[in-house]
PLY file of the C-alpha trace (Angstrom):
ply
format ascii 1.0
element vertex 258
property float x
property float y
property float z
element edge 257
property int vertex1
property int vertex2
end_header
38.13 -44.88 11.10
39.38 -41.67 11.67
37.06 -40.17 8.54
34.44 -42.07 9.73
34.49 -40.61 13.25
35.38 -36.80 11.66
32.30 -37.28 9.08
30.19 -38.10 12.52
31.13 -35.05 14.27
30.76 -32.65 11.57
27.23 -34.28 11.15
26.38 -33.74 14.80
27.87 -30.02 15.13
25.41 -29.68 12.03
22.58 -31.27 13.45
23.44 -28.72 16.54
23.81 -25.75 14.93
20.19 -26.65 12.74
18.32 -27.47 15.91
19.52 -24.43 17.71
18.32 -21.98 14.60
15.03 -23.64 14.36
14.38 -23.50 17.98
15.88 -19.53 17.15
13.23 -19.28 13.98
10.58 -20.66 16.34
10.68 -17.94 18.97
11.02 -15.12 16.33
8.07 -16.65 14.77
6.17 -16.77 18.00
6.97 -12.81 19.20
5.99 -11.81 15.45
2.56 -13.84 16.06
1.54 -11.96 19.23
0.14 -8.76 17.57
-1.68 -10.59 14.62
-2.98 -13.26 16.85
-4.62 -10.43 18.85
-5.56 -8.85 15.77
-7.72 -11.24 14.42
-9.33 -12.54 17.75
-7.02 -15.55 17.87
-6.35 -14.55 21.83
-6.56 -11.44 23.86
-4.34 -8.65 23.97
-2.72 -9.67 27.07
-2.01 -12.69 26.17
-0.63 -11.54 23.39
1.92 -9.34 25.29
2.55 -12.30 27.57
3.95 -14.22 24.65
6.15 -11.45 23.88
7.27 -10.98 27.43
7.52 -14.70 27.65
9.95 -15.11 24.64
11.94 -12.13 25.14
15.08 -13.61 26.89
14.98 -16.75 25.16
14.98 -15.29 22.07
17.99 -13.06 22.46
19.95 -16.29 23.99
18.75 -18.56 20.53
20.08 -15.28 18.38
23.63 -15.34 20.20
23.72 -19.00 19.86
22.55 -18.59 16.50
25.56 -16.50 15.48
27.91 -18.25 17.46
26.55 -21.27 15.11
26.82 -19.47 12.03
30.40 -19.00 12.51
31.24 -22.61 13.67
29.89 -23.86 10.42
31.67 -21.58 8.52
34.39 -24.35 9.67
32.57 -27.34 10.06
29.32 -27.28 8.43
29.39 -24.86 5.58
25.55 -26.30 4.12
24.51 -24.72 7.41
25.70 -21.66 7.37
22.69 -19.75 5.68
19.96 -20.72 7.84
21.95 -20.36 10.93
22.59 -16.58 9.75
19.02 -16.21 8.96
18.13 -17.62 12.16
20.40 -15.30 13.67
19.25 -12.35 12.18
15.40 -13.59 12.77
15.72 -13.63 16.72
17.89 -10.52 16.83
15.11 -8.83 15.28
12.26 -9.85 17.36
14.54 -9.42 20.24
14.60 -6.11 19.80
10.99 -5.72 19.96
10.54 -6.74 24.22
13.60 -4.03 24.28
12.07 -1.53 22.89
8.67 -1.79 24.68
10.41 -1.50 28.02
12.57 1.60 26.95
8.90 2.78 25.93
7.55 1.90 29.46
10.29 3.18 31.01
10.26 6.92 29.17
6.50 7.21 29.25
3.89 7.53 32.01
1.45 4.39 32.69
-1.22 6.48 31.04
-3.23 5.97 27.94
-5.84 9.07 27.94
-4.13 12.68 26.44
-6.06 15.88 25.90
-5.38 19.65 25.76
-7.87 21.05 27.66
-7.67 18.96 31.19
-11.17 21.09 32.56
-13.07 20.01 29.63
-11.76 17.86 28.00
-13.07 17.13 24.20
-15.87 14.49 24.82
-15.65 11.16 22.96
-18.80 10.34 21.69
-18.97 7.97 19.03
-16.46 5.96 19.70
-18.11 5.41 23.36
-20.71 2.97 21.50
-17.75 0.45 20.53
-16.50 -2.35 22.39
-14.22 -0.98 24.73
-12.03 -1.91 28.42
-11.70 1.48 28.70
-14.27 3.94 29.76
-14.99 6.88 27.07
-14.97 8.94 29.78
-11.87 11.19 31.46
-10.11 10.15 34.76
-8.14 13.29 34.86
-8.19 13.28 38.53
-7.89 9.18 39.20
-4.17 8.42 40.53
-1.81 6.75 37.73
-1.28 3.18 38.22
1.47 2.85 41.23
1.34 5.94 41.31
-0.08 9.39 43.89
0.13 11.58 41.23
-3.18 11.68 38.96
-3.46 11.03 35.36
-3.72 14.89 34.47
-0.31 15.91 36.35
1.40 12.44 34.89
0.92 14.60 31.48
1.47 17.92 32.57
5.17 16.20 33.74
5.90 13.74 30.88
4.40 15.99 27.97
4.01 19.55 28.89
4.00 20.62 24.98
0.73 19.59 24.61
-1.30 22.32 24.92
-4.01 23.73 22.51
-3.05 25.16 19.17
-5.08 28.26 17.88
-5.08 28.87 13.89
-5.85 31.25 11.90
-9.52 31.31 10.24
-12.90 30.35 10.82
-13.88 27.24 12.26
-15.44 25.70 9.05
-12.07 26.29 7.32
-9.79 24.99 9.72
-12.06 21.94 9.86
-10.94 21.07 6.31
-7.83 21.44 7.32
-8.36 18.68 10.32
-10.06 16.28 8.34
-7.12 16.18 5.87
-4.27 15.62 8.59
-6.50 12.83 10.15
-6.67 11.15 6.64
-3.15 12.10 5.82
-2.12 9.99 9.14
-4.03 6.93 8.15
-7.06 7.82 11.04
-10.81 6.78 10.19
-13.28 9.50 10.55
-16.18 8.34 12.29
-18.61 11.79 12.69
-18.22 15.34 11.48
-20.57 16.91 14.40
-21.76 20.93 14.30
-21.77 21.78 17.55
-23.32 25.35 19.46
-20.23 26.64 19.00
-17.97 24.99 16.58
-17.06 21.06 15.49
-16.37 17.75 16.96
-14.91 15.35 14.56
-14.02 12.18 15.80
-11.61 9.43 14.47
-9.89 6.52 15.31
-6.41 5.33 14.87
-5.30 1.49 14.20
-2.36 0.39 15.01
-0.46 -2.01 12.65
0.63 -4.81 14.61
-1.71 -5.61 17.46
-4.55 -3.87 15.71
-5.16 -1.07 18.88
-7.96 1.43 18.40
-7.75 4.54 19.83
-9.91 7.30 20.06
-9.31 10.71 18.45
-11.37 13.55 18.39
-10.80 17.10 17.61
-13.00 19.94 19.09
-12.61 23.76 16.86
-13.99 26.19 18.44
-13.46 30.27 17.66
-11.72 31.85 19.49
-11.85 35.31 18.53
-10.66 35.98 14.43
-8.99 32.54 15.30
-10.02 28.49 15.88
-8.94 27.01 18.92
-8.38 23.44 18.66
-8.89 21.11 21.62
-7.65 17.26 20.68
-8.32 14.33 23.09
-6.26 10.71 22.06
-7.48 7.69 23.77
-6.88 3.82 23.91
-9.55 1.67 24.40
-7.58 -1.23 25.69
-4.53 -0.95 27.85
-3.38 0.49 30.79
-0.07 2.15 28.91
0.02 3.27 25.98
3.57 3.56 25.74
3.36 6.69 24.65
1.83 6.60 21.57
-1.29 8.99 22.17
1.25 11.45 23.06
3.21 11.31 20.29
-0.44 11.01 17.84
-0.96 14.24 19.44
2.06 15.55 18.45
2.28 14.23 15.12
-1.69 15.49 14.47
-0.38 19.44 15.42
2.63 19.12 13.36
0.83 18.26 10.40
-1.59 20.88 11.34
0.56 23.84 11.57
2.21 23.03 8.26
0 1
1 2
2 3
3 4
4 5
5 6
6 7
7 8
8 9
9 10
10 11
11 12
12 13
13 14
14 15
15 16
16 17
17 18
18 19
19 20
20 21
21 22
22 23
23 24
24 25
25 26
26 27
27 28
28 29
29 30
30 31
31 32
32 33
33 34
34 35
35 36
36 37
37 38
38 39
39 40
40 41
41 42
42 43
43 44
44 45
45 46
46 47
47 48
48 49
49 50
50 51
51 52
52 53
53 54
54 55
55 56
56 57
57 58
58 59
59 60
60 61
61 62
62 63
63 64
64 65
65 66
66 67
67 68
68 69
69 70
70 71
71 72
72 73
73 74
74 75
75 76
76 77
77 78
78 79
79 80
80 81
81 82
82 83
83 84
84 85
85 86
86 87
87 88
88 89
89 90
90 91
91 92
92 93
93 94
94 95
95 96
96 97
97 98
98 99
99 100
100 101
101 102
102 103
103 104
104 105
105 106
106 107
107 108
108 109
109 110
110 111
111 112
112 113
113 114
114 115
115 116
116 117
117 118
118 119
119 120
120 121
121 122
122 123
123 124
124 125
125 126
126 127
127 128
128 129
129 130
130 131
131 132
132 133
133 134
134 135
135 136
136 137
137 138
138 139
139 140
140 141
141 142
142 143
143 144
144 145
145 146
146 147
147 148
148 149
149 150
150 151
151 152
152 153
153 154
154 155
155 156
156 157
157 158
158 159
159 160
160 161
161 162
162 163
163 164
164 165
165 166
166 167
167 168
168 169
169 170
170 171
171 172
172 173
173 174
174 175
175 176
176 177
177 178
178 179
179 180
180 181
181 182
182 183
183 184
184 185
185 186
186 187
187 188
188 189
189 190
190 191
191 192
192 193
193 194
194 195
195 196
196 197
197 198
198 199
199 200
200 201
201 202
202 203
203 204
204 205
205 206
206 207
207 208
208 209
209 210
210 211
211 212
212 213
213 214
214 215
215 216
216 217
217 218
218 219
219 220
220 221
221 222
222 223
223 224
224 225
225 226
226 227
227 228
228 229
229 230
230 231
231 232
232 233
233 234
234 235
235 236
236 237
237 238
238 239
239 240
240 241
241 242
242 243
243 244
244 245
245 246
246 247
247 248
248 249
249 250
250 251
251 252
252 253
253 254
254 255
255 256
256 257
């Protein structure tokens, strides 16, 4: 009797433990699903965000439970000890991911426009004939989302590095040079455009998960024996871009001056 009623508990601490990693599995699966859903036109982007938003708490309470799992059949349960760590590690992972996009909205202006020249901003051009939520056009001077302070002064405060980055050489030279960095970064160059006095080349960048396009165009212009180069980085979807124009920006005039 006593067997009997020890084999029964073990089987329902097992049965526990499994149901609690595949509800675990389930809501790692379902955060993991939100960019590629939106990716491939399975929902829209918001939607896509409210899954992850949705998720986020229960996820990081399945991953705990999870663990706390994995140890008890370490005891009681041994055959599931392996999917309760993998479950485990599963959620913890896509927990992570809700984290870090609120440390990212927290550190970063509700923005999603950057440039280097806030007067005249490089112009996006092709990229103006996609699909698009965003306009192609600056709102330097519009006020930031919940915000009095405009767009321009939200990047003068959170990114005052940005600024416009003169090179030695001619125009035609440094131009190379651009169209290298934007292919070395993974961009797609979408028009190479002589302009009255200099280049426009114009890009975009995709990002990997939710499959984001944003805008990136490059104005050279001479300035003197030297090019003066004017870069513009816009979403075309979003209201926040968690920072990640700013940091393109960045990461396009590090490459450069190399």
């Amino acid at each position: 009797m006593r067997a009997s009623k020890a084999r029964l508990g073990a089987n329902m601490i097992r049965s526990l433990i499994l149901l609690v990693s595949l509800v675990a599995v389930g809501l790692a699966l379902a955060i993991a699903s939100a960019g590629p859903g939106t990716r491939f036109g399975l929902w829209e982007y918001s939607t896509g965000l409210q899954i992850i938003r949705t998720a986020a708490l229960p996820v990081l309470v399945a991953a705990g439970l999870s663990a706390v799992g994995f140890f008890v059949s370490l005891f009681a349960a041994r055959e599931a000890a392996l999917f309760a760590l993998m479950a485990a590690a599963m959620a913890g992972g896509a927990g992570f991911v809700p984290i870090k996009m609120k440390q990212l909205v927290e550190a970063n202006p509700f923005i999603h426009d950057i440039t280097t020249d806030f007067s005249d901003p490089p112009p996006i051009v092709s990229g103006a004939e996609f699909e698009r939520k965003n306009p192609a056009d600056y709102v330097g001077d519009e006020k930031m989302y919940g915000s009095e302070i405009t767009v321009a002064q939200a990047q003068r405060d959170a990114f005052p590095d940005i600024e416009p980055l003169l090179l030695d050489g001619a125009v035609d030279e440094n131009a190379e040079k651009v169209r290298g960095v934007l292919e070395g970064m993974g961009m797609a160059i979408l028009n190479d455009t002589p302009m009255e006095n200099g280049r426009l080349i114009e890009a975009t960048a995709t990002s990997a998960w939710f499959g984001f396009i944003d805008d990136f165009v490059v104005r050279l212009r001479p300035d003197g024996s030297m090019t003066r180069i004017d870069v513009r980085s816009k979403s075309r979807v979003g209201m926040s871009d968690l920072g990640a124009n700013a940091r393109r920006v960045q990461g396009f005039f590090d490459e450069l001056r190399e």
